[in-house]
C-alpha positions in Angstrom: -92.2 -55.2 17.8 -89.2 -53.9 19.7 -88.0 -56.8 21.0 -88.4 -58.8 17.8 -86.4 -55.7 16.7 -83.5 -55.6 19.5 -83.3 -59.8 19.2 -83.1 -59.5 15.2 -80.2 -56.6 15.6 -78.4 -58.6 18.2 -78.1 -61.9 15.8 -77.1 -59.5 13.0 -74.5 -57.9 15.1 -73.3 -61.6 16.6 -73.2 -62.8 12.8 -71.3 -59.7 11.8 -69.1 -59.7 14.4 -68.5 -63.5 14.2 -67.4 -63.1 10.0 -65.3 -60.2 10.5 -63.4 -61.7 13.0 -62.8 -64.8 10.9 -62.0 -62.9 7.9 -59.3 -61.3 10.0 -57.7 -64.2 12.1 -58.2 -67.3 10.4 -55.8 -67.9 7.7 -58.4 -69.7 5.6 -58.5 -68.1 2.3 -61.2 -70.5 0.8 -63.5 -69.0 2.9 -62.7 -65.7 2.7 -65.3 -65.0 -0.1 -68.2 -66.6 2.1 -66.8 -64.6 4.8 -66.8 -61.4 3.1 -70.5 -62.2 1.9 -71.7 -63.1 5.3 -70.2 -59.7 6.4 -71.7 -57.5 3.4 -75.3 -59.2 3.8 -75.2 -58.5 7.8 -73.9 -54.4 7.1 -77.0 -54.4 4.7 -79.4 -55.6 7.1 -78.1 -53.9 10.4 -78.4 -50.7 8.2 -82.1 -51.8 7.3 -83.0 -52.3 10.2 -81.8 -49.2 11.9 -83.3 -47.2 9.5 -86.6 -48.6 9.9 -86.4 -48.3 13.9 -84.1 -45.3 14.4 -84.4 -45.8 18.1 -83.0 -49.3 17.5 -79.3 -46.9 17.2 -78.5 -45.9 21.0 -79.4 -50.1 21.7 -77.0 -50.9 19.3 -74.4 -48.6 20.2 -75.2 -49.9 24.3 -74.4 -53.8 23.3 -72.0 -53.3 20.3 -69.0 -54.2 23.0 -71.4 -56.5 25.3 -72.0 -58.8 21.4 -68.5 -58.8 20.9 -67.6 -60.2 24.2 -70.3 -63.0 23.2 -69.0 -63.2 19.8 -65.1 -64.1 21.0 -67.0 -66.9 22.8 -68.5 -68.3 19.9 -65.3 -68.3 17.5 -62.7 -69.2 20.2 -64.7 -72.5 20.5 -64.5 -72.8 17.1 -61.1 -72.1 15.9 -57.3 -72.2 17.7 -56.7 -68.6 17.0 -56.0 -65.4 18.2 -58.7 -63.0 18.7 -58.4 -59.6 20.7 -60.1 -58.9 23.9 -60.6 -55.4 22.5 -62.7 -55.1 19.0 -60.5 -54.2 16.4 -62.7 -52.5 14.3 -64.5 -50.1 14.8 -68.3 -50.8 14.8 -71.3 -48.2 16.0 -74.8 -47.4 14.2 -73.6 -43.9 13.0 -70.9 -45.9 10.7 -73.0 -48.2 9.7 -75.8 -45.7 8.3 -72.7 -43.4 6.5 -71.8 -46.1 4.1 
């Protein structure tokens, strides 16, 4: 159950990271709204899903950066532009679980 867990709150996390980042950089703003939805539906299950397996929190919080490494791979083949090395957002389980 915990890796099905840890794999399930790693593609939420990639997915997040991935929409967040294009909702940022790319300057497509017919997508923005699909964007936006992606990113509002991943929040609500990462928040699920850490509330069913508190224990899933220190994981996250150990490959939030580690994701978004994997992440900028993902969009920088996809799209021409800039995206930070550094996340520019802030991102850990804590935040997640206050909103």
């Amino acid at each position: 159950m915990a890796g099905r867990d840890r794999g399930e709150l790693c593609s939420c996390l990639i997915t997040l990271y991935e929409h967040l980042l294009k909702r940022e950089f790319v300057n497509m703003p017919e997508c923005f709204r699909g964007w936006e939805s992606t990113i509002l539906g991943s929040k609500i299950e990462l928040k699920a899903l850490l509330k069913q397996s508190p224990s899933l929190g220190s994981y996250f919080d150990n490959v939030a950066e580690e994701y978004y490494r994997d992440t900028l791979e993902i969009v920088r083949s996809e799209y021409s532009d800039y995206f930070p090395d550094e996340r520019p957002f802030t991102l850990n389980s804590q935040l997640l679980l206050e909103e």
